[in-house]
CHARMM-style PDB file with segment names, atoms N, HN, CA, C and O in Angstrom:
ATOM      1  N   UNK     1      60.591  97.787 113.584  1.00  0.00      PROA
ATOM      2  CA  UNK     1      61.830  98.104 112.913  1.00  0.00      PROA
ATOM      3  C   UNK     1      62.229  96.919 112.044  1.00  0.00      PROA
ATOM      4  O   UNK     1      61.434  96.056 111.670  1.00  0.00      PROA
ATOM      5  N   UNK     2      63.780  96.954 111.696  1.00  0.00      PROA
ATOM      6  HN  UNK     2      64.426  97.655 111.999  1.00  0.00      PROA
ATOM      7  CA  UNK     2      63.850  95.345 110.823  1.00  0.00      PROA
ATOM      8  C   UNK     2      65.082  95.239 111.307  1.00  0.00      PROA
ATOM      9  O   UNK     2      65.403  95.534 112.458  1.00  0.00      PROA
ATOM     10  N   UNK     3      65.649  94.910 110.639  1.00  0.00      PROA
ATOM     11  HN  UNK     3      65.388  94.670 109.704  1.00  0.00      PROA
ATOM     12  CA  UNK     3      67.281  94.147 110.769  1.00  0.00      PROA
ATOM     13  C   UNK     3      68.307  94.767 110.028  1.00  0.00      PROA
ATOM     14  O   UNK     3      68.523  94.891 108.822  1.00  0.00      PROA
ATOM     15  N   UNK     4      69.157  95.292 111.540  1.00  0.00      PROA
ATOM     16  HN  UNK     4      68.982  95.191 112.520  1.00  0.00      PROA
ATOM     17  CA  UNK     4      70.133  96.031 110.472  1.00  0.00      PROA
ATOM     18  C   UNK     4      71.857  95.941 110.742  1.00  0.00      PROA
ATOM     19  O   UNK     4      72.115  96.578 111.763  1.00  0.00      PROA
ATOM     20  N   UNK     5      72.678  95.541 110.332  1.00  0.00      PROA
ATOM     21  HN  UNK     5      72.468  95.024 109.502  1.00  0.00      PROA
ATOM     22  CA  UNK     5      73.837  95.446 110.716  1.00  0.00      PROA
ATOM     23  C   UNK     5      74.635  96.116 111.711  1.00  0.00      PROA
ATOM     24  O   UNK     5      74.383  97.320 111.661  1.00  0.00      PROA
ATOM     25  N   UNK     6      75.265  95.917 112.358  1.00  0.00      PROA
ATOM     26  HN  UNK     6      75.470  94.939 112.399  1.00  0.00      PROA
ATOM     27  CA  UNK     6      76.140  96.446 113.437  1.00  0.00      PROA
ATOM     28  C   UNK     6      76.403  97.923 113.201  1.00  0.00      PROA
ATOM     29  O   UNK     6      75.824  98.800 113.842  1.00  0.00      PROA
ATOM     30  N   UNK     7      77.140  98.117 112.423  1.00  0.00      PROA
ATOM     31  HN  UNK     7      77.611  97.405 111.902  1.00  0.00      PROA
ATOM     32  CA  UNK     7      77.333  99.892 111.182  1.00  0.00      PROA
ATOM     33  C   UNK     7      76.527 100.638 111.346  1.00  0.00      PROA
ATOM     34  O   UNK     7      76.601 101.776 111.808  1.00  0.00      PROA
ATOM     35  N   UNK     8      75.007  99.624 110.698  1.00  0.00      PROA
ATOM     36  HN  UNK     8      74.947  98.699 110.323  1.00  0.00      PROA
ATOM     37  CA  UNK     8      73.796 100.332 111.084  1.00  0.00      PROA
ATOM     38  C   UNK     8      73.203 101.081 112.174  1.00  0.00      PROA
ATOM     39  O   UNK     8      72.965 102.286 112.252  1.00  0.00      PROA
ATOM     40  N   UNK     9      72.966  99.936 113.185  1.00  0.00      PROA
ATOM     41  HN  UNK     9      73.160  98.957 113.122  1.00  0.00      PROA
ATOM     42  CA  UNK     9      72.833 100.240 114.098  1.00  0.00      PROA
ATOM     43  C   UNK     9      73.701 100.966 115.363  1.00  0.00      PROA
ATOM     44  O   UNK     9      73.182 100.979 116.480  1.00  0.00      PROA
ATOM     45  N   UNK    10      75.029 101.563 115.155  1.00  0.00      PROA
ATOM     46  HN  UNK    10      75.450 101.552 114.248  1.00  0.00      PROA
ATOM     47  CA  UNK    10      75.703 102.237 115.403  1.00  0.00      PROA
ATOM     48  C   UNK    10      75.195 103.498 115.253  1.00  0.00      PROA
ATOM     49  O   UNK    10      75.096 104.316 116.167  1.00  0.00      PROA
ATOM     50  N   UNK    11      74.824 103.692 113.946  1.00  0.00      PROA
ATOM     51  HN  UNK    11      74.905 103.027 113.204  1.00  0.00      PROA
ATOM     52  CA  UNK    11      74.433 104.835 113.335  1.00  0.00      PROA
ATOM     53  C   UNK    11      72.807 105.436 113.940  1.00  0.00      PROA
ATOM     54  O   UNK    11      72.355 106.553 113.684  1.00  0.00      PROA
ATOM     55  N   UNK    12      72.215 104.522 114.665  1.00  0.00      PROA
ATOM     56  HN  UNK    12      72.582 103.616 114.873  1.00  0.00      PROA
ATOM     57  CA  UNK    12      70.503 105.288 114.506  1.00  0.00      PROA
ATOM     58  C   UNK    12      70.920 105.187 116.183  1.00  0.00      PROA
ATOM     59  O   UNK    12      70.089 105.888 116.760  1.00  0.00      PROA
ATOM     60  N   UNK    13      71.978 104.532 117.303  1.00  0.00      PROA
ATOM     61  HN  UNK    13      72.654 103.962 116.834  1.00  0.00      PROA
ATOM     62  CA  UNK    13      71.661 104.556 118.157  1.00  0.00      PROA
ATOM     63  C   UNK    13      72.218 105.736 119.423  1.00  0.00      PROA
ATOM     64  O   UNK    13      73.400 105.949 119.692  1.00  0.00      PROA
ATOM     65  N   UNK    14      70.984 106.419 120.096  1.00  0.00      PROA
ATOM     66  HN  UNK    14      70.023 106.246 119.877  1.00  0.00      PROA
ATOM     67  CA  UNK    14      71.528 107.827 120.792  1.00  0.00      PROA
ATOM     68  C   UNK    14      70.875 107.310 122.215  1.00  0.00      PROA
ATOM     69  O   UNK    14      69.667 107.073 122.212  1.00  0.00      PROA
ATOM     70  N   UNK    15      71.801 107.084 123.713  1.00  0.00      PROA
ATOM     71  HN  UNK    15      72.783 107.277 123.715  1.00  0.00      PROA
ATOM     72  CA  UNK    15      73.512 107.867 123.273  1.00  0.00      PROA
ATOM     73  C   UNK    15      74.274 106.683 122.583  1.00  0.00      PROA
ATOM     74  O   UNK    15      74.144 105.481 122.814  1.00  0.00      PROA
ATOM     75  N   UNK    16      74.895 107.152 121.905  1.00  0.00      PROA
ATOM     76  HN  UNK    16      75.001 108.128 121.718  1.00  0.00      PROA
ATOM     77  CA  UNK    16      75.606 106.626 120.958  1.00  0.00      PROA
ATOM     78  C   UNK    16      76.791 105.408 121.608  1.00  0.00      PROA
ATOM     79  O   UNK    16      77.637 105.825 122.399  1.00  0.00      PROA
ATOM     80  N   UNK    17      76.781 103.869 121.211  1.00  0.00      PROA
ATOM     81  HN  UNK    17      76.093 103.531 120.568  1.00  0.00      PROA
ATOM     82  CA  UNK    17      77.736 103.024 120.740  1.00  0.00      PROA
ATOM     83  C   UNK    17      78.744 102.980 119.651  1.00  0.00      PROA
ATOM     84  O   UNK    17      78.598 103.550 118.570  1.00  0.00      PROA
ATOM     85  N   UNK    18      79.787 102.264 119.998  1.00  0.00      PROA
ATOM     86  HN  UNK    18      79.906 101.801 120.876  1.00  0.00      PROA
ATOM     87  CA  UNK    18      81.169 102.542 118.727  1.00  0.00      PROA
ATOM     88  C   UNK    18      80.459 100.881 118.353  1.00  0.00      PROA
ATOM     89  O   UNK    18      79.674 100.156 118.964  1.00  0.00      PROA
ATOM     90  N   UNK    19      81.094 100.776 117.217  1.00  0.00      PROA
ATOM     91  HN  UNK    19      81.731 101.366 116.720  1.00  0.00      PROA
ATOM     92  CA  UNK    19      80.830  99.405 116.274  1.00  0.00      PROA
ATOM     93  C   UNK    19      81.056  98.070 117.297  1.00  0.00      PROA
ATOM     94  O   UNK    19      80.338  97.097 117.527  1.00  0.00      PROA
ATOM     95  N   UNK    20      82.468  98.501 117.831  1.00  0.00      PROA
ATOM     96  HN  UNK    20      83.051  99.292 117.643  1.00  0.00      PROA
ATOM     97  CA  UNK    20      82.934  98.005 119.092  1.00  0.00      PROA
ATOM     98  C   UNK    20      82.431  97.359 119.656  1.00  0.00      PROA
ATOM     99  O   UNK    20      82.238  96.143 119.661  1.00  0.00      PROA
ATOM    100  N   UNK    21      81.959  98.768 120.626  1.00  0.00      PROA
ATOM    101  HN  UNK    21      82.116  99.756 120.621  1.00  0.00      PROA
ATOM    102  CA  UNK    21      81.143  97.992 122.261  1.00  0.00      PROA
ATOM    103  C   UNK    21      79.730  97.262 121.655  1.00  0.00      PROA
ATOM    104  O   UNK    21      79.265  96.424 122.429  1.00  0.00      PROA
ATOM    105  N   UNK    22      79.048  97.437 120.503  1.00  0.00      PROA
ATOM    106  HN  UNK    22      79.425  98.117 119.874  1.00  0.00      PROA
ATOM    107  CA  UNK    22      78.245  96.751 120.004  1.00  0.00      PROA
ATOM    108  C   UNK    22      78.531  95.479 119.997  1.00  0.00      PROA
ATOM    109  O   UNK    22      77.911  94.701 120.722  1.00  0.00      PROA
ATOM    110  N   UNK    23      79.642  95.023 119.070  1.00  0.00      PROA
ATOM    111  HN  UNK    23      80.145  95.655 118.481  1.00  0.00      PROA
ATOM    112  CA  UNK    23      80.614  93.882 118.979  1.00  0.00      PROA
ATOM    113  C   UNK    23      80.330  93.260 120.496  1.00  0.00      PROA
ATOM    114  O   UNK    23      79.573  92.292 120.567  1.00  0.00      PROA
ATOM    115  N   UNK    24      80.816  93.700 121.492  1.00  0.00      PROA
ATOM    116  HN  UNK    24      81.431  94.487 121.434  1.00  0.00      PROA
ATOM    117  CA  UNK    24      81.245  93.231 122.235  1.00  0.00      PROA
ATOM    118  C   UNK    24      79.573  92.726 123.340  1.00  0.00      PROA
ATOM    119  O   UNK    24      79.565  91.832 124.187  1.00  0.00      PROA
ATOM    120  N   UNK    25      78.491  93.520 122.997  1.00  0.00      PROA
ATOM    121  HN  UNK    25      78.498  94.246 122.310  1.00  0.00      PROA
ATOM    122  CA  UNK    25      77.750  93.788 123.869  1.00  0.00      PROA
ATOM    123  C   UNK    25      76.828  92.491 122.759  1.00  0.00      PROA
ATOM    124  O   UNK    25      75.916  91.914 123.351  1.00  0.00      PROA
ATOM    125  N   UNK    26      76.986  92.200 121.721  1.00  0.00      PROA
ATOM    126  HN  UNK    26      77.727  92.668 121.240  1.00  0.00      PROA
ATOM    127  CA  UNK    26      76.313  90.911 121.322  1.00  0.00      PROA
ATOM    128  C   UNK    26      77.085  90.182 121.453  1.00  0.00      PROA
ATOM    129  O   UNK    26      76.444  89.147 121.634  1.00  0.00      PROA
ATOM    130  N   UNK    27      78.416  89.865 121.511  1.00  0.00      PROA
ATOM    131  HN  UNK    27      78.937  90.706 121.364  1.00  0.00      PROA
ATOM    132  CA  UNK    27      78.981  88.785 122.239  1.00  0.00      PROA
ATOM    133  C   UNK    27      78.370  87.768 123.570  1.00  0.00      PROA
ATOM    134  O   UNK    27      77.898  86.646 123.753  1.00  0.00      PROA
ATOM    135  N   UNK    28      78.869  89.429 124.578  1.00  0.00      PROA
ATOM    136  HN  UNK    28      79.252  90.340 124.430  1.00  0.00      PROA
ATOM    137  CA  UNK    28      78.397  89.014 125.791  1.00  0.00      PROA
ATOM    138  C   UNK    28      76.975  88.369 126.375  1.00  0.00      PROA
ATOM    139  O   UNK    28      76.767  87.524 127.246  1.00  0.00      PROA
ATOM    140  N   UNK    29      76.020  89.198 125.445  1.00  0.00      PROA
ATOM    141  HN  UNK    29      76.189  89.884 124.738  1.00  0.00      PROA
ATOM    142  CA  UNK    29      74.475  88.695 125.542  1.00  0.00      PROA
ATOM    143  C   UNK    29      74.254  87.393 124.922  1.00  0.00      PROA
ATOM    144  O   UNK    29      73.384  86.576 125.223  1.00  0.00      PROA
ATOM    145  N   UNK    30      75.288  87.288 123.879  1.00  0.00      PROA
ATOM    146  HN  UNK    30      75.995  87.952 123.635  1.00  0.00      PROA
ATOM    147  CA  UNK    30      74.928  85.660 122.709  1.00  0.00      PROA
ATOM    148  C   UNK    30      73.963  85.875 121.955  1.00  0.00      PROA
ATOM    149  O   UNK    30      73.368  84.878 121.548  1.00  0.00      PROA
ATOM    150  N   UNK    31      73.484  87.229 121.518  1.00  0.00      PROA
ATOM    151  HN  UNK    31      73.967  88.039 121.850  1.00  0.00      PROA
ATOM    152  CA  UNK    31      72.367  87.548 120.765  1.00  0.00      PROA
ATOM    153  C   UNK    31      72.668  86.669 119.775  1.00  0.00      PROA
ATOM    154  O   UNK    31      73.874  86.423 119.752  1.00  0.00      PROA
ATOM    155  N   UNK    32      71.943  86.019 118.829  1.00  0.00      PROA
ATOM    156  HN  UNK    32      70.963  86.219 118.847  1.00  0.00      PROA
ATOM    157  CA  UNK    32      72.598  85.376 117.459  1.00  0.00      PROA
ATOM    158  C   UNK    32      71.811  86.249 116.034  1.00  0.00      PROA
ATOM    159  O   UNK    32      70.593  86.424 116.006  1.00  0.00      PROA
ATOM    160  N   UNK    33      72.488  86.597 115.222  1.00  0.00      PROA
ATOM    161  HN  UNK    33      73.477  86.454 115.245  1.00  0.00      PROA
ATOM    162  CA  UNK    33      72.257  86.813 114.336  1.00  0.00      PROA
ATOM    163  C   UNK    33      70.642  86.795 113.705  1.00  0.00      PROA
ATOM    164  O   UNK    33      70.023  85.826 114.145  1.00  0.00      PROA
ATOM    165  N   UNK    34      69.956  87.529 112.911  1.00  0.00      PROA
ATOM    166  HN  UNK    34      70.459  88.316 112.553  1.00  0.00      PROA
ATOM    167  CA  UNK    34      69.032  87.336 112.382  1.00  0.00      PROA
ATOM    168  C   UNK    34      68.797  87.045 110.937  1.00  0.00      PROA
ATOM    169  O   UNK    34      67.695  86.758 110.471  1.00  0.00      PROA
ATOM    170  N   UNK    35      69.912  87.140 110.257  1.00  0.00      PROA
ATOM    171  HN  UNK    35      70.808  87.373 110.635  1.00  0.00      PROA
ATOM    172  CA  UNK    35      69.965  86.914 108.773  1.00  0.00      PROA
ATOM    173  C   UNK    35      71.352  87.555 108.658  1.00  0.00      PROA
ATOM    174  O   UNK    35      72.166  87.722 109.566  1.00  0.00      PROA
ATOM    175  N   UNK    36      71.481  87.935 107.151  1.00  0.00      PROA
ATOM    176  HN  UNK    36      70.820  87.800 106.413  1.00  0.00      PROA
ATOM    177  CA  UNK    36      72.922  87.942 106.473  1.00  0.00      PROA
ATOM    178  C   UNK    36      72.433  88.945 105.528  1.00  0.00      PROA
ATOM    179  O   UNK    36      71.326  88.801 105.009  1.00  0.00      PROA
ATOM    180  N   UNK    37      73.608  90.536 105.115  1.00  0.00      PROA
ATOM    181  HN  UNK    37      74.507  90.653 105.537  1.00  0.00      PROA
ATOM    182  CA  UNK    37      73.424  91.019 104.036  1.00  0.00      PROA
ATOM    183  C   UNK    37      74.318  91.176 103.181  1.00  0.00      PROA
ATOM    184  O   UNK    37      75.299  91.377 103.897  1.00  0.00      PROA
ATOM    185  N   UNK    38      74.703  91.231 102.030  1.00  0.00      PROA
ATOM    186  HN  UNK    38      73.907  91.068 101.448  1.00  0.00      PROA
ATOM    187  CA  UNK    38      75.740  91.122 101.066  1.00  0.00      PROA
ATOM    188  C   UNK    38      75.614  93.014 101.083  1.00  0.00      PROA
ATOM    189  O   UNK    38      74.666  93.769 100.864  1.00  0.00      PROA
ATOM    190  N   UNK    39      77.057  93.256 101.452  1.00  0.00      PROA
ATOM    191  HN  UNK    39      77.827  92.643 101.630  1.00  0.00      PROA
ATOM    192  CA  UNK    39      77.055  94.941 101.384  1.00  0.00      PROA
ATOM    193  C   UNK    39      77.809  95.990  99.899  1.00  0.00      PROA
ATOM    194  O   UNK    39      77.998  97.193  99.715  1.00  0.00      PROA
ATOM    195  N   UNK    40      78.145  94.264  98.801  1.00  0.00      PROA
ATOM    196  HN  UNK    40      77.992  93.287  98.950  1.00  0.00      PROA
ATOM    197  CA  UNK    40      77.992  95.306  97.810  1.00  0.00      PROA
ATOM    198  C   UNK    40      79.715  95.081  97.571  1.00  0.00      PROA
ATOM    199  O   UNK    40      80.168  95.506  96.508  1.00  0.00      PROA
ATOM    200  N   UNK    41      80.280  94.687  98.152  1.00  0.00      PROA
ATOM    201  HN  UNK    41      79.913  94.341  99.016  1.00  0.00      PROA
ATOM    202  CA  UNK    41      81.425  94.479  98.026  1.00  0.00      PROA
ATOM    203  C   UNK    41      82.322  93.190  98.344  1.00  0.00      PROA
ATOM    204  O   UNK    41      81.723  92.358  99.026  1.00  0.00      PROA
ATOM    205  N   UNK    42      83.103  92.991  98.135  1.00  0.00      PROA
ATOM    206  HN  UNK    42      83.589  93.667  97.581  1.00  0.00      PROA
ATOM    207  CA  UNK    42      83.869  91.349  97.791  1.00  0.00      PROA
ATOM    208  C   UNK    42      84.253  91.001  99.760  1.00  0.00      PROA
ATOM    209  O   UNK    42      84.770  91.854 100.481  1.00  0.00      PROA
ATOM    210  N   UNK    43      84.000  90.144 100.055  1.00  0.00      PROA
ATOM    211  HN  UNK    43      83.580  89.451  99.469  1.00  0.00      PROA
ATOM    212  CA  UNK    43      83.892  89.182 101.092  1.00  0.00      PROA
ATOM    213  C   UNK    43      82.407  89.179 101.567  1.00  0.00      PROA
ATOM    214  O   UNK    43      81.350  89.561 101.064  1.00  0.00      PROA
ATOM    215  N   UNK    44      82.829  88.482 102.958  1.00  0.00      PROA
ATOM    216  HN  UNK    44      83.687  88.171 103.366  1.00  0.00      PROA
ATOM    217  CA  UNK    44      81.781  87.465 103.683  1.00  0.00      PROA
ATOM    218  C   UNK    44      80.529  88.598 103.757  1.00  0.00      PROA
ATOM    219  O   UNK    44      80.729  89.809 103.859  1.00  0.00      PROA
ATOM    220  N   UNK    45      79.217  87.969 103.686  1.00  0.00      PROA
ATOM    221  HN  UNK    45      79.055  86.986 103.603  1.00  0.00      PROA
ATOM    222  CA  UNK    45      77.911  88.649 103.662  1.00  0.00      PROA
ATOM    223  C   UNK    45      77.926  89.591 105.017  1.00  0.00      PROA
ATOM    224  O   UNK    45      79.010  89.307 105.526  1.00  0.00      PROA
ATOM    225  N   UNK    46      77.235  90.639 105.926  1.00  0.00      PROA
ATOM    226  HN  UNK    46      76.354  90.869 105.512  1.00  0.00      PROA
ATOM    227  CA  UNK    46      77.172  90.727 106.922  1.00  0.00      PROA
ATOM    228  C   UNK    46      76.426  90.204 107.381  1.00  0.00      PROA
ATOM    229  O   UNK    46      75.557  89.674 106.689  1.00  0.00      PROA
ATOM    230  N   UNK    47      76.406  90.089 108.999  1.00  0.00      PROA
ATOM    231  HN  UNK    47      77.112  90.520 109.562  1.00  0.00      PROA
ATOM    232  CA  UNK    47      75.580  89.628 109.711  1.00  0.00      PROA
ATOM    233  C   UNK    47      74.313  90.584 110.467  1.00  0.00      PROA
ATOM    234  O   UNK    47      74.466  91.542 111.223  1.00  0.00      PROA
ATOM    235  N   UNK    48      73.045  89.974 109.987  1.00  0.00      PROA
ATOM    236  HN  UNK    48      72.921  89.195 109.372  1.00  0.00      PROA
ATOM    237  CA  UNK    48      72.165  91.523 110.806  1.00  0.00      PROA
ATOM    238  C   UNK    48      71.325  90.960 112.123  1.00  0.00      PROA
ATOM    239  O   UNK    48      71.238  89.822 112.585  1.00  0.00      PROA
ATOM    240  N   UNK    49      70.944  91.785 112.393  1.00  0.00      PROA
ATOM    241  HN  UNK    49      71.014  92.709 112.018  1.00  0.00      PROA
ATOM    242  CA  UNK    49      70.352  91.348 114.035  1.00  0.00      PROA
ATOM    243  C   UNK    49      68.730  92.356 114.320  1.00  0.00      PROA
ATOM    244  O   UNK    49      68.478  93.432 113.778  1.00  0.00      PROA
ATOM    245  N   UNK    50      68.175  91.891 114.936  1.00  0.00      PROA
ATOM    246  HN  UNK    50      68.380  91.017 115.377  1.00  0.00      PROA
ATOM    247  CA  UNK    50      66.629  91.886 115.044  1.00  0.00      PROA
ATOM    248  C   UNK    50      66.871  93.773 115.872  1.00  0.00      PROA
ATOM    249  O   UNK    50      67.271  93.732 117.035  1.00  0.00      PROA
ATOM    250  N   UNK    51      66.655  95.091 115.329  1.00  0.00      PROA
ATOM    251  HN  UNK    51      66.331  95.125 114.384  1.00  0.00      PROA
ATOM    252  CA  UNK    51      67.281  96.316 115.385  1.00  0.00      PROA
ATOM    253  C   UNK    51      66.275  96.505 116.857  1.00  0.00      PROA
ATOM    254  O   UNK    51      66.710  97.211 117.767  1.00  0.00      PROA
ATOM    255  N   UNK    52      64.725  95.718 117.008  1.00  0.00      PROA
ATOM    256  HN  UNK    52      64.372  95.144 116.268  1.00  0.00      PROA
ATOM    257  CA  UNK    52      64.357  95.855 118.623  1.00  0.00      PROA
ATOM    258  C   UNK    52      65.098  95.602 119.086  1.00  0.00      PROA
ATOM    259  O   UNK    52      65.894  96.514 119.311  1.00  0.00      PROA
ATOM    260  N   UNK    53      65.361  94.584 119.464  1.00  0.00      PROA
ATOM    261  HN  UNK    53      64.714  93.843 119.281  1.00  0.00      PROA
ATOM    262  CA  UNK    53      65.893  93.474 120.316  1.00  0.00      PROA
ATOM    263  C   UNK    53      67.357  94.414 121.084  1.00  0.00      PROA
ATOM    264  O   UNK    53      67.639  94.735 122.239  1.00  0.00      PROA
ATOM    265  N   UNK    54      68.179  94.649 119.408  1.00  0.00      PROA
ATOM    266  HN  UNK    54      67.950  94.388 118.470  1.00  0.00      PROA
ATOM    267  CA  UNK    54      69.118  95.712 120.417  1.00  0.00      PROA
ATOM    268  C   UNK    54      68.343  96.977 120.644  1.00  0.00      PROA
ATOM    269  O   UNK    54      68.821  97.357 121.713  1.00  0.00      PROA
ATOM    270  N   UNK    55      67.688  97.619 120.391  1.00  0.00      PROA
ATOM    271  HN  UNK    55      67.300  97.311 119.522  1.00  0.00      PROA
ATOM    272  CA  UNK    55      67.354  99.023 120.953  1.00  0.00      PROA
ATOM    273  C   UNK    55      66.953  98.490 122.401  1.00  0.00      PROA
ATOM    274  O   UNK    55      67.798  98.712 123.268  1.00  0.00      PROA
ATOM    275  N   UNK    56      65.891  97.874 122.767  1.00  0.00      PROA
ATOM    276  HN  UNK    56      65.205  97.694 122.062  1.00  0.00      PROA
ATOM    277  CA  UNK    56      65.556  97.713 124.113  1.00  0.00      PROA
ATOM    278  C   UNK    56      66.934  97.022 124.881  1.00  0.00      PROA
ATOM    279  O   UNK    56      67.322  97.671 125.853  1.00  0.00      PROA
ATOM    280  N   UNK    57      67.694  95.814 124.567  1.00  0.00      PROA
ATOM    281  HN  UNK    57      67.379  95.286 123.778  1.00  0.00      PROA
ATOM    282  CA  UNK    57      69.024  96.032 125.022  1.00  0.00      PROA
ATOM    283  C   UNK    57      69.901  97.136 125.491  1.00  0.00      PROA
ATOM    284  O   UNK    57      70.327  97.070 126.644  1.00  0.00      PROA
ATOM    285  N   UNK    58      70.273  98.300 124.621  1.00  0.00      PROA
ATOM    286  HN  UNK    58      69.927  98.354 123.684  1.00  0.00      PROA
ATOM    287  CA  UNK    58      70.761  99.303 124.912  1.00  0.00      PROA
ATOM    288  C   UNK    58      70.312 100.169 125.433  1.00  0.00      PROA
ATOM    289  O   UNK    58      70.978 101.148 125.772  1.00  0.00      PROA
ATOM    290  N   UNK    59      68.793 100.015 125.683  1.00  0.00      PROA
ATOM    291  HN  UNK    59      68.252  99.220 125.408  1.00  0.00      PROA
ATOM    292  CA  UNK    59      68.033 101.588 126.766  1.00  0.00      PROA
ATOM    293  C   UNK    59      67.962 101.066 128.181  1.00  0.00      PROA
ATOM    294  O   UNK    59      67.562 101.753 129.120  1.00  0.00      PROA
ATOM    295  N   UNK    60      68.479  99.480 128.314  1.00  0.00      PROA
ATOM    296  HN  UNK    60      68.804  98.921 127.551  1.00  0.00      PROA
ATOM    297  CA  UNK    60      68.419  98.923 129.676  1.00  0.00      PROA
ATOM    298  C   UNK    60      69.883  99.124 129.916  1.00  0.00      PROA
ATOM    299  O   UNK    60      70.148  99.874 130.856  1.00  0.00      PROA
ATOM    300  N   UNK    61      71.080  98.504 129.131  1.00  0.00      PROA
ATOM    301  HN  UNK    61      70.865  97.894 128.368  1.00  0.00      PROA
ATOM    302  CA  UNK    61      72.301  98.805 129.685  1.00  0.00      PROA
ATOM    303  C   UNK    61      72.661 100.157 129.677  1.00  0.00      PROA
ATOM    304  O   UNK    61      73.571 100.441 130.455  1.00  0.00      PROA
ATOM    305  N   UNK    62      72.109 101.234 128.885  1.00  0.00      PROA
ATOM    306  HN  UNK    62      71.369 101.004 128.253  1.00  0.00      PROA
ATOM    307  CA  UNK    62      72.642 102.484 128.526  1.00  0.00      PROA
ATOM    308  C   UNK    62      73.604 102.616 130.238  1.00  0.00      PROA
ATOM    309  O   UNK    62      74.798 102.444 130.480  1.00  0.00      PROA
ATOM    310  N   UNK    63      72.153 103.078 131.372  1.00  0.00      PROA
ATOM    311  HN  UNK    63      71.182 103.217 131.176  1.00  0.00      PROA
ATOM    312  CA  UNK    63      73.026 103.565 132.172  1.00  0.00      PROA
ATOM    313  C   UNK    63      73.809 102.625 132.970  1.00  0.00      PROA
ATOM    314  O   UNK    63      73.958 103.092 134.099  1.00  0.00      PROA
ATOM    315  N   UNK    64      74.326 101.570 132.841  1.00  0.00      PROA
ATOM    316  HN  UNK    64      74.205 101.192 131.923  1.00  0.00      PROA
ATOM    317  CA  UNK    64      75.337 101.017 133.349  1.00  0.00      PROA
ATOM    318  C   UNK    64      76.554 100.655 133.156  1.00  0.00      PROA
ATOM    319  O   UNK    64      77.349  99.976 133.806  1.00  0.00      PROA
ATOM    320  N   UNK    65      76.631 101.738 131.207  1.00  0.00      PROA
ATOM    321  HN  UNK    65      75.985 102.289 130.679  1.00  0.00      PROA
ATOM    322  CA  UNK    65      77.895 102.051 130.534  1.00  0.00      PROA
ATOM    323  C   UNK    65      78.379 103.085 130.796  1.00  0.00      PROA
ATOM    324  O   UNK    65      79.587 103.307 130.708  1.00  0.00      PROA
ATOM    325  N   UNK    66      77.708 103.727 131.085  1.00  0.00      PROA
ATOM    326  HN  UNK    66      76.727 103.547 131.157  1.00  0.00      PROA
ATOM    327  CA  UNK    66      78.763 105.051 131.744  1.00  0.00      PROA
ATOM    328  C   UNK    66      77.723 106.152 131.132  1.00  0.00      PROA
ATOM    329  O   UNK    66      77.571 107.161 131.822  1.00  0.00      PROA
ATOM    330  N   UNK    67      76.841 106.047 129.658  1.00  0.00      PROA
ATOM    331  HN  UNK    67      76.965 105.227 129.098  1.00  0.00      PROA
ATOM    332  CA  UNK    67      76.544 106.966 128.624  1.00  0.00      PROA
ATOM    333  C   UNK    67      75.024 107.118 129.186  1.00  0.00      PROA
ATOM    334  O   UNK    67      74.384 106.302 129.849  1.00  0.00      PROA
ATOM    335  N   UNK    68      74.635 108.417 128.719  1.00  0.00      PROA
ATOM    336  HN  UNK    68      75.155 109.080 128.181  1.00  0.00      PROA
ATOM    337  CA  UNK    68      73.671 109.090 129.039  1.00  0.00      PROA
ATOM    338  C   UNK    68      73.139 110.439 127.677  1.00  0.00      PROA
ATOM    339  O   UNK    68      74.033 111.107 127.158  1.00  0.00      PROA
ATOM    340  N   UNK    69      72.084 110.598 127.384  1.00  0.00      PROA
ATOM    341  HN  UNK    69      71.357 110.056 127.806  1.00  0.00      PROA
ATOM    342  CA  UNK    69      71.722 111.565 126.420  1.00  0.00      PROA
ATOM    343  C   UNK    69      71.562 112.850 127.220  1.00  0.00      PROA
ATOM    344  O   UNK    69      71.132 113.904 126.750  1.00  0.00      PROA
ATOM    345  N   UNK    70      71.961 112.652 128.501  1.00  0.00      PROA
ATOM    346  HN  UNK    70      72.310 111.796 128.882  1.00  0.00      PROA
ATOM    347  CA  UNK    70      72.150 114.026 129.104  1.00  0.00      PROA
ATOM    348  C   UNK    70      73.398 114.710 128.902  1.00  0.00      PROA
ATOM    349  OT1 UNK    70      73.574 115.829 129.384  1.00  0.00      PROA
TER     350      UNK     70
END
């Protein structure tokens, strides 16, 4: 995969995360950033992150958030 912003990865991940608990779930881990993308509009670049790294993250915590694709 590659690197894709928080938004992004909101968007491709089932069962589904809010921008949020993403937010909050690279906090808690200290994932750090993998680069920076300019989204086209006036302020700070975004920040993107390695899109494995969270997928296998989120198929290990999935069930200990409550969420399930059942």
């Amino acid at each position: 995969m590659t690197d894709l912003t928080i938004a992004e990865l909101a968007q491709v991940l089932d069962p589904p995360l809010t921008e949020h608990q993403l937010r909050q779930l690279v906090t808690l881990t200290g994932l750090k950033p993998s680069g920076k993308r300019r989204t086209g509009r006036a302020g700070r670049p975004q920040p993107t992150y390695d899109a494995t790294e969270l997928l296998k993250l989120h198929a290990v915590l999935a069930p200990f958030l409550g969420i399930s694709d059942a």
